[in-house]
N, C-alpha and C positions, 0 to 999 in steps of 0.2 A: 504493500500500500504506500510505503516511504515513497520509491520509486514512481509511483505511476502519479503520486501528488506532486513532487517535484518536477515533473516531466510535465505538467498540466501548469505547473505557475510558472515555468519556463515559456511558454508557450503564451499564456498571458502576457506576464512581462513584456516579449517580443510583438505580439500585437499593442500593447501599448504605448510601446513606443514609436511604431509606426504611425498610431494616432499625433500623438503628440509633436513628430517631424511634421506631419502634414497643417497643422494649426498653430497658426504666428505665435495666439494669442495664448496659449498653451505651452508654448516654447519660453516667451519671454517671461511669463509668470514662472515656471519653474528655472528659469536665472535672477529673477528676484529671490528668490527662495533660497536659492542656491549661495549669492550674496550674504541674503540675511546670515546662513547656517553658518558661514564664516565668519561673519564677525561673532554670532555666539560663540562659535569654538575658540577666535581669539580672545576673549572675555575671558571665558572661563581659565585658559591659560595664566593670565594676568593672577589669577588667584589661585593656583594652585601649586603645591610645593613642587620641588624640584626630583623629588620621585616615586613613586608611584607603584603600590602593590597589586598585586595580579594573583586572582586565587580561582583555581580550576580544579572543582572538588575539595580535594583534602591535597592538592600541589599548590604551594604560590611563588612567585619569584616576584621581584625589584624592577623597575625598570627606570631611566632616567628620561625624565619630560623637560626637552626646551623650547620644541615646536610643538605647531598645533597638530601636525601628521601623527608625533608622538604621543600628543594627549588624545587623539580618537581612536588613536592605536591601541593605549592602554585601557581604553574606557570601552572600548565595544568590539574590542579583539576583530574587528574585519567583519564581524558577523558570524564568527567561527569558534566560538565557543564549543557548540557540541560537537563540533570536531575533533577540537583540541582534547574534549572531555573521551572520548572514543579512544585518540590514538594514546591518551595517556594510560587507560584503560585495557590496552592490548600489551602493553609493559609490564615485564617482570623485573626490569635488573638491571639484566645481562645484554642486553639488544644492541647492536650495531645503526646507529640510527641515522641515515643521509638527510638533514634539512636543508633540500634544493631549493632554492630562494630562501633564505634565510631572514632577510632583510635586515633588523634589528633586532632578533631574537628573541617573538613573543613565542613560537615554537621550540628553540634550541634550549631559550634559559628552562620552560616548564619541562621539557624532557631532562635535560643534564639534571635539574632538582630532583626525577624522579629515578633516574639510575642507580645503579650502586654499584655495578664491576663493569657498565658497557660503558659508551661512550657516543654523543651526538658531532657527528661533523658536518657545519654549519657551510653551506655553499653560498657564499655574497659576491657577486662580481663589483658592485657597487661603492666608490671610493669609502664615500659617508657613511652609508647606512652599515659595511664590512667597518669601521670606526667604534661605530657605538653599537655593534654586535660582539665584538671585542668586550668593550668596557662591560655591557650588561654580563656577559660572560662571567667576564671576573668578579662583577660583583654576587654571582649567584650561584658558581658550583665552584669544585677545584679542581684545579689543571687538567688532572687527568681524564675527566668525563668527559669532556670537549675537545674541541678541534675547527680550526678555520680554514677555509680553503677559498682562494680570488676567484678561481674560474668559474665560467659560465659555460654551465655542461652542455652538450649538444650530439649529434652524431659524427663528430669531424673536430679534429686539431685544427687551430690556427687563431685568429683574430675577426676580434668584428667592433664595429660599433655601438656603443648600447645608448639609447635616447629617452630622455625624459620626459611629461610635459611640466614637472617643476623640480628642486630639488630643494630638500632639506634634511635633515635627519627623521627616520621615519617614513619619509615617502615614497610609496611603493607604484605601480606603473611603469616600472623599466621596461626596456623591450629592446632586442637585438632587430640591426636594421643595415641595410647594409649603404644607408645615408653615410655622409659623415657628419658626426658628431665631437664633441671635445671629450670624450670619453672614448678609449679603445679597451677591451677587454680580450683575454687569452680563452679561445673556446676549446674543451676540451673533451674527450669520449671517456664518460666512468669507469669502461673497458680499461679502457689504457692506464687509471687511476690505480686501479685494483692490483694490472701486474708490476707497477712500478712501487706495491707497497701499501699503498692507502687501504686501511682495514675496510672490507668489502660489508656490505649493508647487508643487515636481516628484516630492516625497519626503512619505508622509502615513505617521504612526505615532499611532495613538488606542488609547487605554486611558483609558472615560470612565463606567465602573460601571454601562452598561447605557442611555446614550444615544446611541447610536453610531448609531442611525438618523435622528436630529435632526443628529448635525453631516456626515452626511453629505449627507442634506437642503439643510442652510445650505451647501453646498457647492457646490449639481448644479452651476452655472454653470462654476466654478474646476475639476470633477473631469475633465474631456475634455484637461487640460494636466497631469494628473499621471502618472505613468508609473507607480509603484508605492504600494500601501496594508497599514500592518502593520498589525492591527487586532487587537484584543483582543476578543470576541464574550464577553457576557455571560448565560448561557440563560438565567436566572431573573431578575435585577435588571431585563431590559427589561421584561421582562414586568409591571413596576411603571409603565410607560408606554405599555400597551398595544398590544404588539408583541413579536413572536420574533424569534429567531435567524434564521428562513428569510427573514425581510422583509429584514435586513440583507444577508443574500446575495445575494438576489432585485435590491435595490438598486444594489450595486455590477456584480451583470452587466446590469444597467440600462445602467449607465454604460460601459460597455464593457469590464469587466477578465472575466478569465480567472482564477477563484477554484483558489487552493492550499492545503489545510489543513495545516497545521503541528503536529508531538509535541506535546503538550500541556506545562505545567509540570510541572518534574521534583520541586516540595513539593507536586505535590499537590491542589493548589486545586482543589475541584470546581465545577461550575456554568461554565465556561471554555472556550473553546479559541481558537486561535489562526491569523489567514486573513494571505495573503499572497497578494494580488489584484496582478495586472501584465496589460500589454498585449498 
């Protein structure tokens, strides 16, 4: 029933929105809105301390707020609360845990808190936001749980561009392009991660704006030893890569999982949903 509700507000959502591109007056009302929503969020900024706790179940970690990305970050997890609550849920310990897009580590910090002999490695291609995935790190497990890594995983070594439409600490949106931008990043295949040493994932969480069929690609080798995949499905951003939604599915029962569609975000994001693949 998860599934076929999600699949049905998806579906809304995108008629929705089509209304709304078709009507000025519809359009420009929700960028008033959209306005207002920002200065509330810079307000609240204004008064609220400088760090900010995060509790998911019976996990919480720390996080450091100096933007507003960072404070709706920490206050409404993306929409991804019962996500978070799921994948922390599927944890015992020991788990090998790949957080692909990592961003500032509302994922990494609550896994590293929940480990006790595995270890989360944290994939940020992103100057800033790999900065203060860093710090929040330190501030919430020790050394050994963790692990950072630049690249930006894909099916193919080499470089690319990665573009914003803002930056600060916090904000997420990145997306590899083969523009040029003032940001160049090292694209790399997991495969090649794994034999060059990098302890290989039992535990895969991606949120990567609509590439999610290149790192699972860069993966096929490493994905027959993974036991569970949270993934973040992008319907329109792949489609900037020449590929759907259905190819990523299609993929992963490739690989052998048993695909579970997940509530979608509770803000709202359209264009989204969310699979929780196991064996």
């Amino acid at each position: 029933m998860k599934g076929i509700t999600a699949t049905m507000r998806r579906k809304l959502v995108d008629a929705g929105s089509q209304v709304i591109d078709r009507s000025p007056l519809l359009s420009a009302t929700l960028r008033t809105l959209w306005k207002w929503r920002r200065l509330f969020w810079r307000w609240r900024l204004s008064t609220t301390s400088e760090y900010r706790q995060v509790q998911v179940r019976d996990t919480s970690a720390t996080f450091a707020v100096s933007t507003r990305s960072e404070l709706v970050r920490s206050t409404q997890l993306g929409g991804e609360r019962h996500v978070l609550a799921a994948l922390l849920e599927d944890l015992d310990g020991d788990e090998v845990v790949w957080d692909v897009g990592a961003c500032v580590g509302t994922y990494s910090c609550l896994i590293a808190r929940r480990l006790t002999t595995g270890q989360v490695v944290g994939f940020e291609p992103e100057p800033m936001n790999r900065r203060r995935l860093r710090e929040n790190l330190l501030d919430n497990a020790a050394n050994e749980r963790w692990q950072i890594s630049p690249y930006a995983l894909s099916d193919h070594s080499g470089n690319a561009s990665l573009a914003s439409e803002f930056r600060e600490f916090g904000a997420g949106h990145h997306y590899l392009t083969e523009a040029d931008t003032d940001v160049t990043v090292e694209t790399r295949r997991g495969d090649d991660l794994v034999q060059e040493g990098v302890s290989p994932p039992t535990v895969l969480k991606i949120d990567v704006q609509g590439v999610e069929l290149q790192v699972l690609t860069g993966l096929w080798e490493t994905l027959p030893d993974v036991d569970v995949v949270y993934l973040e499905v992008h319907t329109s951003k792949c489609q900037r890569y020449g590929y759907t939604a259905d190819d990523v599915e299609t993929r992963l029962v490739e690989a052998g999982f048993t695909i579970e569609e997940l509530q979608g975000p509770t803000n709202y994001r359209a264009d989204i949903y969310f699979i929780r693949a196991t064996r």
